[in-house]
C-alpha positions as CSV (number, residue, x, y, z in Angstrom):
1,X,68.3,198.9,-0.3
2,X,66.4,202.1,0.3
3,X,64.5,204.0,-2.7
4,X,66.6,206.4,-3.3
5,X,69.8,204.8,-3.2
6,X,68.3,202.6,-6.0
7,X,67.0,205.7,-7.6
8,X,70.9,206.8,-7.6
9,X,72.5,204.0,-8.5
10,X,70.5,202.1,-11.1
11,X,67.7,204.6,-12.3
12,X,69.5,207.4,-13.0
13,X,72.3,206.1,-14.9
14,X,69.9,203.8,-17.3
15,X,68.3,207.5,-17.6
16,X,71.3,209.3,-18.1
17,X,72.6,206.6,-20.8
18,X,69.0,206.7,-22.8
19,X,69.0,210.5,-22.9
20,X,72.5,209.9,-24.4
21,X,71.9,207.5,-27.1
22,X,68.6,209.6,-27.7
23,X,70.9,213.0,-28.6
24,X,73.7,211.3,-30.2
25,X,71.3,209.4,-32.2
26,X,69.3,212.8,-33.7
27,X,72.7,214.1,-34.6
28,X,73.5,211.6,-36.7
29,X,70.1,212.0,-38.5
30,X,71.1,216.0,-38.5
31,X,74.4,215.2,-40.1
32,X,72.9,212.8,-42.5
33,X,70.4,215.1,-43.6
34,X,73.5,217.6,-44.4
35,X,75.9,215.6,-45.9
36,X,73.0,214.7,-48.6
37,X,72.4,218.5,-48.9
38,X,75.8,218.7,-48.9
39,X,76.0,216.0,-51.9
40,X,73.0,217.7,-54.3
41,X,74.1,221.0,-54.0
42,X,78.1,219.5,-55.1
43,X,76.3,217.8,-58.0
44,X,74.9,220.7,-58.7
45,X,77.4,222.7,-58.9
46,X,79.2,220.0,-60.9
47,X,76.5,220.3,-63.6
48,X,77.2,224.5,-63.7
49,X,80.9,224.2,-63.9
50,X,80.5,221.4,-66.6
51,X,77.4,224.1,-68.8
52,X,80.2,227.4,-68.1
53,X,83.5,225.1,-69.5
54,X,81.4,224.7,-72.9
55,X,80.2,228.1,-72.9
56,X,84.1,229.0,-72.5
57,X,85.6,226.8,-75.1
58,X,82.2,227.9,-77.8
59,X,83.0,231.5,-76.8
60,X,86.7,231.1,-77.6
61,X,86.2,228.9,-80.8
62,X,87.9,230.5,-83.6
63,X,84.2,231.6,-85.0
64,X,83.0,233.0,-82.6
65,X,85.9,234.8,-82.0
66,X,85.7,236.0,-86.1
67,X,82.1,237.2,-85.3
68,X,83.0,239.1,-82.2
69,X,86.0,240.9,-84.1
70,X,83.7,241.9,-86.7
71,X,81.5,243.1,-84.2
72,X,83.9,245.6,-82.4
73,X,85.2,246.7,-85.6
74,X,88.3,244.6,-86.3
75,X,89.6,243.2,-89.6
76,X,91.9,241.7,-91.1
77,X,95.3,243.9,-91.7
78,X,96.2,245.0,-94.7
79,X,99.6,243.9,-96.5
80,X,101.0,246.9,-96.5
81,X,100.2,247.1,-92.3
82,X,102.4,244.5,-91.6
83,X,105.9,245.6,-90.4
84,X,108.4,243.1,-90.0
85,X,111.6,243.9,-88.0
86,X,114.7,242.6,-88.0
87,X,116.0,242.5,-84.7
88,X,119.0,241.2,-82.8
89,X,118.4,237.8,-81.0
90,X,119.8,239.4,-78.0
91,X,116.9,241.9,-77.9
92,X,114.3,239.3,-77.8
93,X,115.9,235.9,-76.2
94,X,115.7,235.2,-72.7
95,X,118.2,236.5,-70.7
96,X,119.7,233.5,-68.3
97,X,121.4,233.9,-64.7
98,X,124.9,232.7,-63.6
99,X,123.7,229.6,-62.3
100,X,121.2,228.2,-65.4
101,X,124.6,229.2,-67.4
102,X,127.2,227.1,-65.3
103,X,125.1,224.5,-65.4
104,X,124.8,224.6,-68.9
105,X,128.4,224.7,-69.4
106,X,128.8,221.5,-67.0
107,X,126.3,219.5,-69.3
108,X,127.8,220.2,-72.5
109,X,131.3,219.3,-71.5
């Protein structure tokens, strides 16, 4: 066998197979690296969304809601502020379409 056909046939591909496991394996040590970025910065952002929920429900507790009324100016009404009217329940009930009603009528019966 002459040197270059051995060159081609044996030294080359080893080469070419070396140079491939030598890429694919930094990749994988690129990816790892980002998928444990990926995982702090998702814990992270866990630990803000867990702080801004409690800063959301103590914002809208009834207290501090009281505070912040009497703050902008708001109080209580009055007795005499309160007007009560009486209207028809057909002013204020939900109006329903042909269908919900037929239905209705079909489970009643």
């Amino acid at each position: 066998m002459k040197r270059s056909a051995y060159f081609h046939k044996i030294i080359l591909p080893v080469l070419a197979l070396l140079f491939c496991a030598v890429t694919l394996n930094i990749f994988r040590v690129k990816l790892g690296y980002a998928i444990e970025r990926t995982k702090k910065e998702a814990a992270k952002l866990s630990i803000e969304n867990d702080y801004l929920a409690k800063k959301i429900a103590h914002a809208r507790s009834p207290k501090n809601l009281e505070v912040y009324a009497a703050s902008a100016g708001l109080k209580y009404p009055e007795p005499y502020s309160i007007v009560i009217i009486d209207a028809p329940k057909e002013t204020y009930e939900k109006k329903r379409g042909w269908l919900s009603a037929l239905f209705s009528k079909t489970n009643k019966s």
